[in-house]
C-alpha positions in Angstrom: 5.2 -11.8 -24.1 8.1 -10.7 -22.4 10.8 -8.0 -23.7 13.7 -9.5 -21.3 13.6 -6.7 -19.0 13.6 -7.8 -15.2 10.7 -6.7 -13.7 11.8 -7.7 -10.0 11.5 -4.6 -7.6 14.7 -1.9 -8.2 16.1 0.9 -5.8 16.8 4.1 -7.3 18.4 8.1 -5.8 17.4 10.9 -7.7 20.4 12.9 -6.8 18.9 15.9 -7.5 16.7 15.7 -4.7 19.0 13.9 -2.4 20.6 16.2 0.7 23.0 12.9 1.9 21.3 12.3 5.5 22.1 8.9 4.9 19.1 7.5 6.5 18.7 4.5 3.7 22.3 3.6 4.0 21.5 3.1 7.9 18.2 1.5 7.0 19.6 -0.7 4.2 23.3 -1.5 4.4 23.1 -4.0 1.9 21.8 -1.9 -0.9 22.8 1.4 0.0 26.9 2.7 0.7 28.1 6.2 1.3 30.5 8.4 -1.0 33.3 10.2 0.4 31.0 13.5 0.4 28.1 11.6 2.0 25.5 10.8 -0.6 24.0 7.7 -1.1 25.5 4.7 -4.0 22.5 2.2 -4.6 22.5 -1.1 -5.8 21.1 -1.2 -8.5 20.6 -4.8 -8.9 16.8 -6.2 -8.5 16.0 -7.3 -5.1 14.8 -10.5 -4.5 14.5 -11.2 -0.7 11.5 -10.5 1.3 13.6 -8.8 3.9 16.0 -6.5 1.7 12.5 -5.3 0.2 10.8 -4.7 3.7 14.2 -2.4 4.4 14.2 -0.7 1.3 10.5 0.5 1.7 11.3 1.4 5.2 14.5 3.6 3.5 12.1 5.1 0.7 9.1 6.2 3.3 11.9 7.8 5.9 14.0 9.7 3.5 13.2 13.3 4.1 13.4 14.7 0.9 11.7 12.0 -1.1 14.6 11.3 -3.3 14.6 7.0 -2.7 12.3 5.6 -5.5 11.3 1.5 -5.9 10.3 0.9 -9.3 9.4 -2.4 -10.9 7.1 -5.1 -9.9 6.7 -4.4 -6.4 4.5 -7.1 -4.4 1.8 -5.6 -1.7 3.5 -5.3 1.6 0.5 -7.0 3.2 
């Protein structure tokens, strides 16, 4: 049974972590802008192309300080 939520793959910053290198917004202009101070606004909407996903796991593994985050159903990159 499902609760409505949307279990398509999400993006998320913990901008604790987050230093604004701005790798993932060079890596994924589609789901990732800039503020004015350089940190990173994500979409936060569920992705739903093969591609954008491909990107956004390219973003999360190149971030250097680990603050990029998919969460939901994410299908095997294989």
């Amino acid at each position: 049974m499902s609760d409505g939520t949307d279990a398509r793959p999400r993006l998320h910053v913990n901008p604790l972590l987050c230093d604004g290198v701005g790798y993932c917004a060079e890596i994924v202009p589609e789901l990732i802008t800039m503020d004015d101070w350089g940190y990173p606004i994500v979409d936060s909407r569920p992705i739903d192309s093969d591609a954008l996903l491909h990107h956004a796991r390219r973003a999360v593994a190149t971030c250097p300080r680990l603050a990029l985050l998919l969460e939901g159903n994410i299908p095997d990159s294989s």
